[in-house]
N, C-alpha and C positions, 0 to 999 in steps of 0.2 A: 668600577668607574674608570673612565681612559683619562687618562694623564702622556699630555707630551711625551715627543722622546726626548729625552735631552742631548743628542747632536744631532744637529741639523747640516744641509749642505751648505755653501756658499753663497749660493744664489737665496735658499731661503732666511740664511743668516739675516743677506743684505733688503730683502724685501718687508723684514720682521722688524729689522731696528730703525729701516727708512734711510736706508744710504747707500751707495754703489758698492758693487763689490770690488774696485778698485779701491776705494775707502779702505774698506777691509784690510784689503793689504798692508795700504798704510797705515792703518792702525797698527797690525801686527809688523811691521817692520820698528813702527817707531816704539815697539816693548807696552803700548799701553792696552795691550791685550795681551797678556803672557800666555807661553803655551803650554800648557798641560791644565790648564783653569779654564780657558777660555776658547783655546781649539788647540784639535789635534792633528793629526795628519792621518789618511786611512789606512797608508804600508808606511809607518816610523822611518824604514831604513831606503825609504825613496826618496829624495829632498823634492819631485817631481809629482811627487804623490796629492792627489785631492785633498782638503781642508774641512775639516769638519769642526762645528761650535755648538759650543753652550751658549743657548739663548741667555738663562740666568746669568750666567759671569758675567757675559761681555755686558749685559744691561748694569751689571754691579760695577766693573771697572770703568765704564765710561760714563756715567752718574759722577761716582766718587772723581775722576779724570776733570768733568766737568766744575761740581764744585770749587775742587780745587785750582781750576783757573779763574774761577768766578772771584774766589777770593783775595787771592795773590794780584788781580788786576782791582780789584776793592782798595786791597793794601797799596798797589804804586798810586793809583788817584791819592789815595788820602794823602799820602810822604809829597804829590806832588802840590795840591793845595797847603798842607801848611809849610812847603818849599818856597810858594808864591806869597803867600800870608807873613 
């Protein structure tokens, strides 16, 4: 049976998850893609180097990413209604 590979390039990271691959970056700049989970680099000791990802991860960390602003903006509405109440 064929199963994925699990890293992908950049470009199909970004067409997989439905975002730019400028996104991308900023994901992985802002740390909510950690690297060695969620992408690699192809030559380690090139910081110039191509970007390769786990579909699985990045879809895991930015779910959980998501949630957790879903909820912490749940939580300021509620402190700000019984702030107004």
């Amino acid at each position: 049976m064929y199963s994925p590979a699990p890293w992908v390039t950049q470009r199909e990271a970004a067409v997989a998850l439905r975002i730019s691959e400028r996104s991308l970056l900023r994901l992985r700049s802002g740390g909510l893609l950690p690297v060695g989970k969620c992408w690699v680099r192809k030559v380690p000791r090139n910081h110039n180097s191509h970007v390769l990802y786990d579909l699985a991860a990045c879809e895991y960390h930015l779910s959980a990413a998501t949630i957790a602003a879903k909820l912490e903006q749940d939580c300021l509405g509620h402190r700000a209604l019984e702030a107004v109440a």
